[in-house]
N, C-alpha and C positions, 0 to 999 in steps of 0.2 A: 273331417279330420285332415290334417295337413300331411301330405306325404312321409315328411320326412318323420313324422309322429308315425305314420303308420307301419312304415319299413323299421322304425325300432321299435315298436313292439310288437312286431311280430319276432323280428331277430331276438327280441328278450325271452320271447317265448319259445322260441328253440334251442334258444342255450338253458333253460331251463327244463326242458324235458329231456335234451337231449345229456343229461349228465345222469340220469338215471342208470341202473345199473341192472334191472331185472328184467325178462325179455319181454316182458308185458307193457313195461313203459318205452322200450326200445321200437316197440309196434305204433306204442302210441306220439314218441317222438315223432317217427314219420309219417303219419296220418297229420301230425297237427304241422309237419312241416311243407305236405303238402296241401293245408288247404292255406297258409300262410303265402306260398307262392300262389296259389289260384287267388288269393286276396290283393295281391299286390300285382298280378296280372290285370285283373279286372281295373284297377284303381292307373295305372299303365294307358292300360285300351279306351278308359273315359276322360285322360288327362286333358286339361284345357288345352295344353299346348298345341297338340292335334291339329292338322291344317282341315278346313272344312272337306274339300277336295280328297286326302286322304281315309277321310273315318267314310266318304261315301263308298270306299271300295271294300269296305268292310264286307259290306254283303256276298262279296268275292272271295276275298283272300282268308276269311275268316280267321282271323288273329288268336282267338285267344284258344280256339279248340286247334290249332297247329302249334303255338306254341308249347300246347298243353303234351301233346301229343311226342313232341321231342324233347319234353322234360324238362324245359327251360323250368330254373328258379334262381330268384334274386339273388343267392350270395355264389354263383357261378361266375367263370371267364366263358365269356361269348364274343368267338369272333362271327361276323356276319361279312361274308364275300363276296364282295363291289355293291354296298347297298345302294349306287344310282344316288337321286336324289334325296334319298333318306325315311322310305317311308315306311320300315322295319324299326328303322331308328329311334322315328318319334315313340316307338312303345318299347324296344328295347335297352334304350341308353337311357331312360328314367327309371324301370323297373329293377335296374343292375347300378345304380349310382350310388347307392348310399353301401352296399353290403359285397354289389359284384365286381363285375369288370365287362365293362363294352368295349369292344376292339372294331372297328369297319377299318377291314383293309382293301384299299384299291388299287388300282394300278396307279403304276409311276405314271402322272403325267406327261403324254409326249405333245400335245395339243388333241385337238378335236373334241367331239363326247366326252371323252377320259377327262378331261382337263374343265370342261364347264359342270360332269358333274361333280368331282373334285370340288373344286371351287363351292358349288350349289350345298354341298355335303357342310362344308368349312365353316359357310356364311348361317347355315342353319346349327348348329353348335356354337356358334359365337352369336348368335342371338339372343338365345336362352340359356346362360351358365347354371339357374337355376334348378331349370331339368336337365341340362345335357353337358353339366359344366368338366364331369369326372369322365367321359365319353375320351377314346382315345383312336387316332387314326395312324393306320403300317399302311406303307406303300411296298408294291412287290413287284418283282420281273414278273411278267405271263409266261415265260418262257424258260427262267427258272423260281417257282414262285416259294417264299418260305413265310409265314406268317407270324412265327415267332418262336422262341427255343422251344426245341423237342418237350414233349409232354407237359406243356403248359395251357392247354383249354380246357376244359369240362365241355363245351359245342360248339359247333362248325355248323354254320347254317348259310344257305344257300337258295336263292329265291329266282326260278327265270332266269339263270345265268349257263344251263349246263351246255344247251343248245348251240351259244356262242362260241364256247369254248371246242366244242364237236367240229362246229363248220372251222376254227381257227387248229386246229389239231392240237391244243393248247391240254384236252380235258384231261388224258392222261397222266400228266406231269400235276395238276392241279390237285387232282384226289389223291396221289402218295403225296402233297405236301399237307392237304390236312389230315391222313394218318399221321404223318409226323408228330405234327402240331398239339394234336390232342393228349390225353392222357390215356391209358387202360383204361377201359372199361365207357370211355368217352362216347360221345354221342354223336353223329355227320347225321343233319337236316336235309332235304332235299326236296324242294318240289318247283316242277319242271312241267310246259305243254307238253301233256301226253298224245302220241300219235295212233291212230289205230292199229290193227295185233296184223304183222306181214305188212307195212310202210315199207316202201324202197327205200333207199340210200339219196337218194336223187330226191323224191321226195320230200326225206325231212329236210335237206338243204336248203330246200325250196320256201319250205313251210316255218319252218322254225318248232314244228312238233317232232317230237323224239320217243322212241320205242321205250319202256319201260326196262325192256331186257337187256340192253344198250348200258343204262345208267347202271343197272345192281350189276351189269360184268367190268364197267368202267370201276366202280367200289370193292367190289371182292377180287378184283386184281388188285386194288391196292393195299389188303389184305381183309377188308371191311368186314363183317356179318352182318348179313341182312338181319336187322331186328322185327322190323312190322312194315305195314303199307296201311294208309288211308284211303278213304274215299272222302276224306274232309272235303276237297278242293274238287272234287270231281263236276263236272256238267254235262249232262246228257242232252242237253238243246246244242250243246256245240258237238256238227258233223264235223271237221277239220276240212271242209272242201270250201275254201272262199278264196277270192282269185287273186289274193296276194296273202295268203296264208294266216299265220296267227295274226298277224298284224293289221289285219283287217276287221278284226273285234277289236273292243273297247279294251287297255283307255287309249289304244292307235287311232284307230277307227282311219287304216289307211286312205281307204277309198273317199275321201271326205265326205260329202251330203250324198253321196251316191247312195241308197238304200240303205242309209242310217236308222231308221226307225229299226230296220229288218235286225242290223247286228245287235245294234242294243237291244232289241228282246231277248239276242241269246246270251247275251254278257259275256264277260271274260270266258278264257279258254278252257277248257277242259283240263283239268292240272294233277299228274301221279304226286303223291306225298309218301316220300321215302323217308324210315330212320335206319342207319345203321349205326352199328356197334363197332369202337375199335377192341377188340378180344383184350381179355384183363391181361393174355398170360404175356403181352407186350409192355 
């Protein structure tokens, strides 16, 4: 079945449950609206478009039980902040095209990184207008960031970004701009190298792993509620002691041939999955 065949009938099928009026079918609305988004998740996660390179990190990042997990569903606005190259993108700007809205906002280009993956971001949306043609990008200050008018997203998701912001003193400013951004009752994604429990300050600098306590008081200052935590992304072969930090697992693999076998048996990094809540009564 062709995509765009299967995001409208599912859509047809929840505007048709969803006009019932007795709290029996009101139950069954949402049961059938979310196996509708786990269908169009799935069909998302195996889409051709997929760069081979990407689906192999699946074993890692595991896509569809995190996305599951922050509640993403097709007729949502999802921003997703600094998607890098775009490897959230590839499954969430197809699964949000026909009913949602994808948003990747990046930093304003000033040159370096910012600017090639910019570009990288650009040239992968203009390749495939197909899948990724309704896909839309905001550029924002890091320094004062706004990602788009007050209570306009349904999620804020955020992958491997928190740490930078930590070492840039940036993170603070960052999470009261997506309170802003979202709606009541809205959803902030999160998941970040977790550091071990008593990591120094000096440490994470160092490493690029971050305390988990760090994050949820970086989020409930900005007025968040903690809703849940996973172990989706967790790995227990990764000790956080390699001699150039996260980056020294895969997909960096800093040290180059130096005791590569060694990291890649432990794969990617050990990763907290946070969701919180912005409170309704905002």
């Amino acid at each position: 079945m062709k995509r765009s065949t299967l995001f409208a009938s599912l859509a047809a099928l929840l505007l048709a449950t969803g006009m019932a009026a007795t709290p029996s079918h009101a139950q069954e609305a949402t049961a059938a609206g979310r196996a509708a988004g786990a269908a169009g998740l799935d069909a998302a996660i195996a889409g051709s478009w997929r760069t081979p390179a990407n689906r192999a990190r699946d074993v890692y990042r595991h896509p569809g039980a995190t996305l599951q997990f922050f509640g993403v569903q097709p007729d949502q606005t999802v921003i997703e902040i600094l998607p890098g190259g775009g490897w959230y993108t590839e499954i969430l700007a197809p699964l949000l095209r026909d009913h949602g809205h994808y948003i990747a906002a990046e930093a304003a280009p000033v040159g370096g990184e910012a600017k090639r993956d910019d570009t990288a971001l650009r040239r992968k949306l203009a390749a495939d207008p197909a899948a990724y043609g309704k896909a839309r990008i905001v550029e924002f200050d890091p320094r004062a960031p706004v990602f788009g008018p007050p209570g306009s997203a349904d999620r804020v998701l955020t992958f491997r970004n928190v740490h930078n912001w930590a070492e840039a003193g940036t993170a603070p400013a960052m999470f009261k701009a997506f309170f802003a951004v979202l709606k009541p009752g809205g959803v902030l994604g999160v998941t970040d190298h977790r550091a071990a429990p008593g990591a120094s300050e000096a440490a994470v600098e160092s490493s690029g792993y971050l305390p988990t306590d760090y994050v949820i008081k970086l989020a409930t200052d900005a007025g968040f509620k903690l809703e849940g935590q996973s172990e989706i992304n967790a790995n227990p072969k990764d000790n956080r002691d390699h001699p150039k930090g996260v980056w020294t697992l895969p997909p960096t693999l800093a040290l180059g041939d130096k005791d590569r076998a060694k990291y890649q048996a432990i794969g990617e990094s050990d990763r907290m999955t946070l969701r919180f809540v912005k409170p309704a009564a905002h």
